[in-house]
N, C-alpha and C positions, 0 to 999 in steps of 0.2 A: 186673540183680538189685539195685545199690547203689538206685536209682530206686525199688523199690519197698519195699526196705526203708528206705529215708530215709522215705517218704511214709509207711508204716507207722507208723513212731516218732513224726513230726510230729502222725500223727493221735490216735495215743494220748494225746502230750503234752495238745491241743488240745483232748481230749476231759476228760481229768483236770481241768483247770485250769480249764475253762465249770463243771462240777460244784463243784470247789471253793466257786467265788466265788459260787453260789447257796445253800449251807450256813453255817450258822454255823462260823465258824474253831475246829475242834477236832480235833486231832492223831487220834484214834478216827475220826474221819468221814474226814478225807484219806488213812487207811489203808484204809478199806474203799474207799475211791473207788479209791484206786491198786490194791488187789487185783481189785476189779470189771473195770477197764478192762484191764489182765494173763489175767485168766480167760476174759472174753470176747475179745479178740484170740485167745487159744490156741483158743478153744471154737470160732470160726467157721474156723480156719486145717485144726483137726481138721476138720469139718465139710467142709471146700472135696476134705480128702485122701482121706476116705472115700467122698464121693462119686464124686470124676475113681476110685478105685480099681474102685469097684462098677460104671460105664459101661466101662470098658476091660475089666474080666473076662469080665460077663453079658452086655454087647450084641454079638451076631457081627459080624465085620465086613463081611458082605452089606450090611448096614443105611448104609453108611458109604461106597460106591463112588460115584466119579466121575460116574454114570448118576441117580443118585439125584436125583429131582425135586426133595426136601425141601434140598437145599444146593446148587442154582445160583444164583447170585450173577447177577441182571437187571443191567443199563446204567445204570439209575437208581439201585441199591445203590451200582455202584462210584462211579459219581460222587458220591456221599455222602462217601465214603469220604476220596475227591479235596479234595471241598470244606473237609472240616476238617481239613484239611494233615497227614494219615497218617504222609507220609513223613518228614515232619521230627522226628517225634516216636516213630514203631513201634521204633526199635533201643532204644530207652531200658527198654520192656516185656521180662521175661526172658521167652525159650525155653525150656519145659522138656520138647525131646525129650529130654533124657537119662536121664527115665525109663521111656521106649519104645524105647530103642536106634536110633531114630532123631531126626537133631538138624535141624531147621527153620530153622536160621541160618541155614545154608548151602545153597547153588542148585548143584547139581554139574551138572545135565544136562536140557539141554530137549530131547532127541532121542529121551533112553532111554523108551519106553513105559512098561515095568513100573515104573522110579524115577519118572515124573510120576504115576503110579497111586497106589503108595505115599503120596506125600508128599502127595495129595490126599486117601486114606481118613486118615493121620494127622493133619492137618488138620480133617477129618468131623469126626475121635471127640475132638480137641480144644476146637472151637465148641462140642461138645454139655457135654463137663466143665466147661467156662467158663459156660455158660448155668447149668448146673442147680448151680455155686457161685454163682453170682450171683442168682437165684430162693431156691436153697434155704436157703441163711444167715440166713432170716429164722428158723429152727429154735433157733436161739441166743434170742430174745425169750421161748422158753418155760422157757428153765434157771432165772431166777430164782424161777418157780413149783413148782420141782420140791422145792427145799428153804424152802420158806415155810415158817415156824413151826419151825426148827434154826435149831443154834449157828451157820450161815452166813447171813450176813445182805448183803442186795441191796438197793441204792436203787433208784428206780424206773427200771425196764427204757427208757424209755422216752429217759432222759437220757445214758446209757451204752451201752446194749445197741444200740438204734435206728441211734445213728451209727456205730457198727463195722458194723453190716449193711452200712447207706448206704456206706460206705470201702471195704466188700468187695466192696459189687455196683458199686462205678467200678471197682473195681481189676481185676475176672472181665468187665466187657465189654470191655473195652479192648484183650486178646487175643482176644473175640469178633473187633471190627471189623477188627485184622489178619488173621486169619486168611481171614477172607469176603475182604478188600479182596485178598489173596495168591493165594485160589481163584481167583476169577476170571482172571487169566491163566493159571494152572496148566491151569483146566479146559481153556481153549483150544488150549494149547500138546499138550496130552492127546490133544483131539479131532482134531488136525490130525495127530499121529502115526499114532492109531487108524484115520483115512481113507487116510494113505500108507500102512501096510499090506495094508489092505482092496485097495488099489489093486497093488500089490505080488503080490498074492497070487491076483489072475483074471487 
């Protein structure tokens, strides 16, 4: 979590301070720069919370199992995964099962079926709240034309508003790529259960 909220702050500093030195130096403009760059941080963060809220409510979790063609993870994903050295870097992205009552840090059990089940549909419904904060944060580009012509006043969206998107959508895949690069042995270790049973059970 320190990791993404350092990169957070760094990015707003980085963001404020390019705006600056492109305006003429006057105390009124670096206040609206620094409120811009504060509103839009909060506005795509709201945006990231609303959305992960609305896919966990309304999407059943049929949509979300193990079996589900739209999230197998092919040989050539993982390897991707491989290639830009995942491992050395995935603990540093926070976790946040703890808003699902279940926590994705931790590996308790490759034996148990229903816990490989589990932690593959939270997983599912995870990639999909990561994708659609990282697509949908472009929604934040439209606030500053909501109050055009009021007492609240936006510099151009495009200096400000743009590279929060851009900051958000690194920030929302990043958990993508764990999560896929994580599936992918989960699903195996799943299907290899699901056949001992199978086998078990005639």
């Amino acid at each position: 979590m320190l990791f993404y909220l350092l990169t957070i702050f760094i990015a707003m500093v980085i963001i404020a301070i390019s705006n600056a030195l492109a305006v003429p130096f006057d105390w009124y403009n670096l206040l609206w720069i620094f409120i811009n760059v504060v509103i839009g941080t909060v506005a795509v963060i709201a945006a990231d919370g609303i959305g992960a809220l609305i896919v966990r409510r309304l999407l059943p979790q049929k949509w979300f199992l193990p079996e589900r063609r739209l999230f197998q993870v092919s040989k050539k994903e993982h390897n991707f995964y491989k290639a830009i050295k995942i491992k050395a870097w995935k603990d540093k992205v926070p976790e946040l099962g703890m808003f699902t009552a279940f926590s994705k840090s931790e590996f308790k059990s490759s034996a148990d079926k229903e816990y490989l089940k589990r932690f593959i549909v939270e997983s599912n419904y995870g990639v999909i709240c990561h994708l659609q904060n990282a697509i949908c944060g472009f929604v934040i580009l439209f606030i500053p034309y909501l109050f055009e012509g009021s007492f609240v006043q936006f510099p151009n969206p495009l200096s400000i508003w743009l590279p929060i998107f851009v900051v958000n959508f690194i920030l929302s895949m990043l958990p993508v790529f764990i999560l896929r690069y994580t599936t992918y042995t989960l699903t195996r270790l799943y299907n290899k259960q699901v056949k001992k049973s199978l086998m078990e059970n005639t």
